[in-house]
PANUDREN-700169 format. One record per atom (N, C-alpha, C): atom name; z, x, y negated. Coordinates in nm, 3 decimals. Layout:
site name->CA, up->Z, east->X, north->Y
...
***
This chain:
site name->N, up->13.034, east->6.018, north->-17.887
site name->CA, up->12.962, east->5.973, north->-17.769
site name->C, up->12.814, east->6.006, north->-17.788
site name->N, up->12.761, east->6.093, north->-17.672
site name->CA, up->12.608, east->6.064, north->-17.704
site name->C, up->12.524, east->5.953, north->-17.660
site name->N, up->12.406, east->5.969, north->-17.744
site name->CA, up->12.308, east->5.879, north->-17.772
site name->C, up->12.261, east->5.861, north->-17.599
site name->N, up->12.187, east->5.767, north->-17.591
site name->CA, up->12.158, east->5.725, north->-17.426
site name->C, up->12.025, east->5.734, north->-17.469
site name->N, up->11.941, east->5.822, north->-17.329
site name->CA, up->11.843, east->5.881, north->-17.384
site name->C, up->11.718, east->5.741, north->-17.338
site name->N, up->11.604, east->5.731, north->-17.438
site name->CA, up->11.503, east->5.589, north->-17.356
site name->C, up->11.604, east->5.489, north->-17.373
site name->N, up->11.731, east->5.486, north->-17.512
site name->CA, up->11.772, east->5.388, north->-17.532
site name->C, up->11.727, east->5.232, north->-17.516
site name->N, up->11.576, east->5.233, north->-17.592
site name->CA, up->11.570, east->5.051, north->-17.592
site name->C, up->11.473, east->5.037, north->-17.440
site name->N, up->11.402, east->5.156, north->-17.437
site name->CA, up->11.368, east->5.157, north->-17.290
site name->C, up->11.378, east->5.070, north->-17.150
site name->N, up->11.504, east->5.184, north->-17.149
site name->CA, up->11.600, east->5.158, north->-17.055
site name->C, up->11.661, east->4.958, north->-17.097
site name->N, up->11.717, east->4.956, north->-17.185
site name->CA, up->11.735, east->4.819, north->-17.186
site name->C, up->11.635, east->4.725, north->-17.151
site name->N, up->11.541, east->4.728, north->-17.195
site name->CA, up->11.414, east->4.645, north->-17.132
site name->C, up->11.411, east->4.651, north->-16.993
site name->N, up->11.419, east->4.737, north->-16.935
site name->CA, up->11.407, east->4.754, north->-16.777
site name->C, up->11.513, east->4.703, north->-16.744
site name->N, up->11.651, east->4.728, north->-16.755
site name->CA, up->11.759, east->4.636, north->-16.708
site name->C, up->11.789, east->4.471, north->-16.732
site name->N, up->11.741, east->4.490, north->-16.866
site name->CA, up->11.707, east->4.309, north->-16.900
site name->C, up->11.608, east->4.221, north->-16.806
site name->N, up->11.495, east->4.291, north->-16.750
site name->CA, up->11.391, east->4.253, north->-16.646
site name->C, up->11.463, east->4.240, north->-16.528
site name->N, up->11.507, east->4.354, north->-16.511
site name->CA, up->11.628, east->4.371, north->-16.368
site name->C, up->11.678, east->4.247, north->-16.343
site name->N, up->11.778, east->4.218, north->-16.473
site name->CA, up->11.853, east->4.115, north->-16.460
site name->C, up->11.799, east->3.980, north->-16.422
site name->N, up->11.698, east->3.946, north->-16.495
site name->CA, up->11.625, east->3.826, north->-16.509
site name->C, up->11.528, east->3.791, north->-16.363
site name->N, up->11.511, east->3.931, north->-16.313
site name->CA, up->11.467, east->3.876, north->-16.150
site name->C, up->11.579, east->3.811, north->-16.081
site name->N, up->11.704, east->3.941, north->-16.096
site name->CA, up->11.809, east->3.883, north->-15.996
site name->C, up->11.858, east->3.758, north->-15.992
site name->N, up->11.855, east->3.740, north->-16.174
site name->CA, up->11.920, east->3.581, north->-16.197
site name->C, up->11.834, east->3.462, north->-16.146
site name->N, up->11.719, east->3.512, north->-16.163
site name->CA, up->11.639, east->3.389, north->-16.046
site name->C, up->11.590, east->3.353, north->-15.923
site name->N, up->11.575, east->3.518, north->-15.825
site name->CA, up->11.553, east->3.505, north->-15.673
site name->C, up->11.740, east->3.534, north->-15.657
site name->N, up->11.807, east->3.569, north->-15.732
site name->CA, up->11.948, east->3.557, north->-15.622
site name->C, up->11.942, east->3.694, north->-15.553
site name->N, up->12.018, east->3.711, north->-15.444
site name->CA, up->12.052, east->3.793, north->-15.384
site name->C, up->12.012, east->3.722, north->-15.228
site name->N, up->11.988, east->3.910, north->-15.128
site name->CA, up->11.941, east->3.851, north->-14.996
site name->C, up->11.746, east->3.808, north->-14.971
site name->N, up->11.683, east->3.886, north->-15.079
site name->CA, up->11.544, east->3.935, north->-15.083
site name->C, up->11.542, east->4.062, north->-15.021
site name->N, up->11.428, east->4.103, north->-14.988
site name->CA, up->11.361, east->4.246, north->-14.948
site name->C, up->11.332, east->4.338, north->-15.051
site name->N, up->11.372, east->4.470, north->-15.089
site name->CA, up->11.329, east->4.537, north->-15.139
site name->C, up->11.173, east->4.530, north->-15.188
site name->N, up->11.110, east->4.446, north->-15.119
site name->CA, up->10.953, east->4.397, north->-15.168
site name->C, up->10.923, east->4.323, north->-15.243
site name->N, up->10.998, east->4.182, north->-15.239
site name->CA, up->10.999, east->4.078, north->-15.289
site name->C, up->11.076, east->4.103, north->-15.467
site name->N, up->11.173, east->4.209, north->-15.446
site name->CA, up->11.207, east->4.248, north->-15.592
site name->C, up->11.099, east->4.339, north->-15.648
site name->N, up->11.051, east->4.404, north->-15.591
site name->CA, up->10.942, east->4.474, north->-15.659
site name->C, up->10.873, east->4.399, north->-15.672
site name->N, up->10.766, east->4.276, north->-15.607
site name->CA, up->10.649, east->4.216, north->-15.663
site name->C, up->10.716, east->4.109, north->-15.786
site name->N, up->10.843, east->4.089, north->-15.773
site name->CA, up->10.880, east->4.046, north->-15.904
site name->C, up->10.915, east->4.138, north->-16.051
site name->N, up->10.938, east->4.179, north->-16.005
site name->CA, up->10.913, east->4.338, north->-16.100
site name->C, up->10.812, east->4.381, north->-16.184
site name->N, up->10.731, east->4.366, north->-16.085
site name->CA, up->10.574, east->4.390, north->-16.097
site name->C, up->10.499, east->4.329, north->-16.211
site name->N, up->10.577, east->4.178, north->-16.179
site name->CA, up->10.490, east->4.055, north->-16.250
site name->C, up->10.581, east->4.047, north->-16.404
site name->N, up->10.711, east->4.088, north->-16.407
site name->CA, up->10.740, east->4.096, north->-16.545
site name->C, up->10.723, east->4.220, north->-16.638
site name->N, up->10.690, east->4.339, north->-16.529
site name->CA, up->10.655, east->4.470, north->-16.649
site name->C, up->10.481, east->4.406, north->-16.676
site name->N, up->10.429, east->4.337, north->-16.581
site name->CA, up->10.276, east->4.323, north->-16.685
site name->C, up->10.298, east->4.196, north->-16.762
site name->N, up->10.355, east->4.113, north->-16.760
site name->CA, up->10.426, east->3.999, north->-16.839
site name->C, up->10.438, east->4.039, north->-16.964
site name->N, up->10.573, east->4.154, north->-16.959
site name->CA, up->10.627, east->4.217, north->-17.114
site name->C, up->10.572, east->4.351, north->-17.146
site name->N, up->10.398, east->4.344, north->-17.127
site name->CA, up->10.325, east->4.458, north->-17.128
site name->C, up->10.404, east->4.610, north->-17.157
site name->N, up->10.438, east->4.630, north->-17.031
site name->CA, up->10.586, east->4.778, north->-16.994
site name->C, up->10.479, east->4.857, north->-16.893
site name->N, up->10.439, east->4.958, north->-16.982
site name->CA, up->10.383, east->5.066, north->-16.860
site name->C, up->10.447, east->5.079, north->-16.771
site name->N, up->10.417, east->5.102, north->-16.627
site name->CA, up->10.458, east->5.140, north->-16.521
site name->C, up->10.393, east->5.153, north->-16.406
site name->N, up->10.411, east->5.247, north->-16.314
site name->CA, up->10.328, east->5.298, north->-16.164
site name->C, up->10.479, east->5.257, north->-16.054
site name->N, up->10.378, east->5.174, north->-15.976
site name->CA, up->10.456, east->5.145, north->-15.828
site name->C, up->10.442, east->5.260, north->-15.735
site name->N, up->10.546, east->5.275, north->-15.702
site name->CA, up->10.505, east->5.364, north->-15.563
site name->C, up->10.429, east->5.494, north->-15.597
site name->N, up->10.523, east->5.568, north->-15.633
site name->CA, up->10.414, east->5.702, north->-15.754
site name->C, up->10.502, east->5.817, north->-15.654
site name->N, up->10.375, east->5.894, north->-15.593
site name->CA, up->10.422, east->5.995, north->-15.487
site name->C, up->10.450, east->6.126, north->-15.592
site name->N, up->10.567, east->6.161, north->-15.522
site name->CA, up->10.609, east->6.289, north->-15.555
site name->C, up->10.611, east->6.440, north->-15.497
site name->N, up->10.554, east->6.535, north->-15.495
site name->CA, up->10.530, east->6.595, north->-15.382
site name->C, up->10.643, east->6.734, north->-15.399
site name->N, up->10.697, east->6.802, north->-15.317
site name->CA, up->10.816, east->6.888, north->-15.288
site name->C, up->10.812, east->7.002, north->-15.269
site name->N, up->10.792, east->7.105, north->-15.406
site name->CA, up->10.765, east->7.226, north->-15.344
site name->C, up->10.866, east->7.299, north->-15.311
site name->N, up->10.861, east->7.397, north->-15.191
site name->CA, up->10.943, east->7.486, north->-15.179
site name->C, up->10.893, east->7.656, north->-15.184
site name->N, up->10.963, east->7.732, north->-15.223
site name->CA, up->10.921, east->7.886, north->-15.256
site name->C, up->10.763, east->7.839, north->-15.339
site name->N, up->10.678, east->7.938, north->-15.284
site name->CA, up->10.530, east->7.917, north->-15.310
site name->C, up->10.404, east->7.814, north->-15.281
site name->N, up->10.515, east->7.706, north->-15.158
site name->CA, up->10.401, east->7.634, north->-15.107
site name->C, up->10.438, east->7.464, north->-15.188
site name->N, up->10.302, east->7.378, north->-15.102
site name->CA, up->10.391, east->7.239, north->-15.114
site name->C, up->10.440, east->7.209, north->-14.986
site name->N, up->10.539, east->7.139, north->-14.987
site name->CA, up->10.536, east->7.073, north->-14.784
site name->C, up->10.477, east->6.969, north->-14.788
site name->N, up->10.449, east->6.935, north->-14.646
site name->CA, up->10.409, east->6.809, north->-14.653
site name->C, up->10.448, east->6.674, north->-14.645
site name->N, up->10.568, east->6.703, north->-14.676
site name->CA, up->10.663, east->6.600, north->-14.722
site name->C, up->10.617, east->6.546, north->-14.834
site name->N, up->10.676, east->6.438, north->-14.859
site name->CA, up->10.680, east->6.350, north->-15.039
site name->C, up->10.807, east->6.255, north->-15.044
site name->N, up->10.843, east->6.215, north->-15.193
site name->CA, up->10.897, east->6.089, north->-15.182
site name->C, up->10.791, east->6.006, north->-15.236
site name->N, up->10.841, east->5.900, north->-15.238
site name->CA, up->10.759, east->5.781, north->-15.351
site name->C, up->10.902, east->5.729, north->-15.428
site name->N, up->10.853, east->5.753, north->-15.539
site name->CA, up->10.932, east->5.642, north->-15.625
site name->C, up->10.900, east->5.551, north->-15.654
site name->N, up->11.024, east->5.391, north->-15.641
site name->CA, up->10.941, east->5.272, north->-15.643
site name->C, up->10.827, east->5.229, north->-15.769
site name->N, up->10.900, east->5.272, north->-15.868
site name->CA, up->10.861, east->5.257, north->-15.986
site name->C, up->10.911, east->5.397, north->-16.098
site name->N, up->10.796, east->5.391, north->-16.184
site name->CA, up->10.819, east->5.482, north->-16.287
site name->C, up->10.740, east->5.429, north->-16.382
site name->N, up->10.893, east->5.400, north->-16.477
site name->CA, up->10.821, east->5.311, north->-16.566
site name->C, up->10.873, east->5.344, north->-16.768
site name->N, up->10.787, east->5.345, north->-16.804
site name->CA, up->10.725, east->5.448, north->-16.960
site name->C, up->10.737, east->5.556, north->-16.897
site name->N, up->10.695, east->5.612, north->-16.816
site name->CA, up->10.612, east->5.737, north->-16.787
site name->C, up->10.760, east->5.805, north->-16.721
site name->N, up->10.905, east->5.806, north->-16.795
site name->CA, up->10.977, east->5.902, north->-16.764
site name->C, up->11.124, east->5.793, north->-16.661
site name->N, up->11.117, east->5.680, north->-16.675
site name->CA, up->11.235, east->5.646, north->-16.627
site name->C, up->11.193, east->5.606, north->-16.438
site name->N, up->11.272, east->5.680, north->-16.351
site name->CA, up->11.261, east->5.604, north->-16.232
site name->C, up->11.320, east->5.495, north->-16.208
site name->N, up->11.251, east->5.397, north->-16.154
site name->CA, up->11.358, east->5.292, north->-16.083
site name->C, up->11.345, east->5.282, north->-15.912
site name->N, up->11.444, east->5.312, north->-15.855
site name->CA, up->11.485, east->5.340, north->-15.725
site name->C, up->11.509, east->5.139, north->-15.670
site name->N, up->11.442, east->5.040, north->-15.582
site name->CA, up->11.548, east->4.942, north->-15.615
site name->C, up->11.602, east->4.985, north->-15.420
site name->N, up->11.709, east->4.878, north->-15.402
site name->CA, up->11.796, east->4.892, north->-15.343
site name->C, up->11.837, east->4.735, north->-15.293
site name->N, up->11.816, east->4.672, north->-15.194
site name->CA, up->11.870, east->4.541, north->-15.207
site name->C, up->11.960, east->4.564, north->-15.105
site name->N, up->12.101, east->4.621, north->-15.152
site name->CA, up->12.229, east->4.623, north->-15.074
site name->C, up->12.328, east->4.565, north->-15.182
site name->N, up->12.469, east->4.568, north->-15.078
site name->CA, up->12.589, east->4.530, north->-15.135
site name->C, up->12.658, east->4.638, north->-15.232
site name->N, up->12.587, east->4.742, north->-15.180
site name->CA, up->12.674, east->4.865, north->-15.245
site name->C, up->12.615, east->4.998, north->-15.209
site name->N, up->12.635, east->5.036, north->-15.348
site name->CA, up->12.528, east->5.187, north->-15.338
site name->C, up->12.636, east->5.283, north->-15.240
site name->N, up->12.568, east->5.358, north->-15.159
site name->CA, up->12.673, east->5.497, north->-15.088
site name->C, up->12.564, east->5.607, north->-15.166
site name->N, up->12.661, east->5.708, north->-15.114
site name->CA, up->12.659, east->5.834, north->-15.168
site name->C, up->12.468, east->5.884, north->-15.152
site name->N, up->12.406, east->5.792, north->-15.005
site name->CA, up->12.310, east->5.834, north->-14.960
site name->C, up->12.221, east->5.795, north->-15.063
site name->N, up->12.183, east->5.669, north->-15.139
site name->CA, up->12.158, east->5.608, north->-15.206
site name->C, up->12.128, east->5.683, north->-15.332
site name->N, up->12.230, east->5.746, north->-15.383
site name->CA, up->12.245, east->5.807, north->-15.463
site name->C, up->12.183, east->5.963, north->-15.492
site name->N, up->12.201, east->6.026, north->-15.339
site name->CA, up->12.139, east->6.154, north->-15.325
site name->C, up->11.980, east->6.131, north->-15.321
site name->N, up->11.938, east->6.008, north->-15.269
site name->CA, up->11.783, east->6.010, north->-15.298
site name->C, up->11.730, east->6.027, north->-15.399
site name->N, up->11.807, east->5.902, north->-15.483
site name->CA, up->11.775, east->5.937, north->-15.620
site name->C, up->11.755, east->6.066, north->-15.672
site name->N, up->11.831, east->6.161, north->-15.619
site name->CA, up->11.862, east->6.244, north->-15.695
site name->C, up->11.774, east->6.349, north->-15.689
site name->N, up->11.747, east->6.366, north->-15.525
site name->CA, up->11.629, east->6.436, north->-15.486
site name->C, up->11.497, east->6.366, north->-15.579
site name->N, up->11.475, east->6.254, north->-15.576
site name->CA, up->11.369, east->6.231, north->-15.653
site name->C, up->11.321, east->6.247, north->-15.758
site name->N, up->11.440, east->6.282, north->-15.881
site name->CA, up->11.459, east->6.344, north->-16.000
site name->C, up->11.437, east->6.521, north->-15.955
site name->N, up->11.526, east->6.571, north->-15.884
site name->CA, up->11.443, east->6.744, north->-15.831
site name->C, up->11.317, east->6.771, north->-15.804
site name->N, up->11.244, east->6.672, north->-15.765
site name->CA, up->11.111, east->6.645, north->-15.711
site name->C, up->10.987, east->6.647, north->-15.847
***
């Protein structure tokens, strides 16, 4: 099996994850999990940028398109949040574009 890359990283960020959900619950705004978010990556002093624009080049130019990712946090992990019941495919393709980006 390989190694999971931003091993303890990544755990820190999901452990935070968890520890919002376990206390606002479910049935918040995608906002309200981020400003809680917010307050435990500077809590458990965790680098991270809110809302970090990404810009989209195509051939030679940029467009003037962007995404934002909600968070990018130790420099390389995105966190996308999502306050649904269930991820779809769409969900997923953002992400994904945002990683191409």
């Amino acid at each position: 099996m390989s190694e999971l890359y931003l091993r303890e990283e990544s755990y820190k960020v999901i452990g935070i994850c968890m520890e919002v959900h376990k206390i606002l619950g479910k049935g918040h705004s995608e906002k309200v999990y981020g400003d809680a978010l917010e307050y435990e990556f500077q809590r458990n002093e965790i680098p991270y940028n809110r809302e970090l624009r990404y810009n989209i080049a195509y051939k030679e130019t940029i467009l003037p398109s962007y995404y934002f990712a909600d968070f990018v946090v130790f420099d390389e992990i995105i966190l996308e949040l999502k306050a649904i019941a269930t991820l779809t495919t769409s969900e997923i393709k953002q992400t994904l574009n945002y990683l191409a980006a």
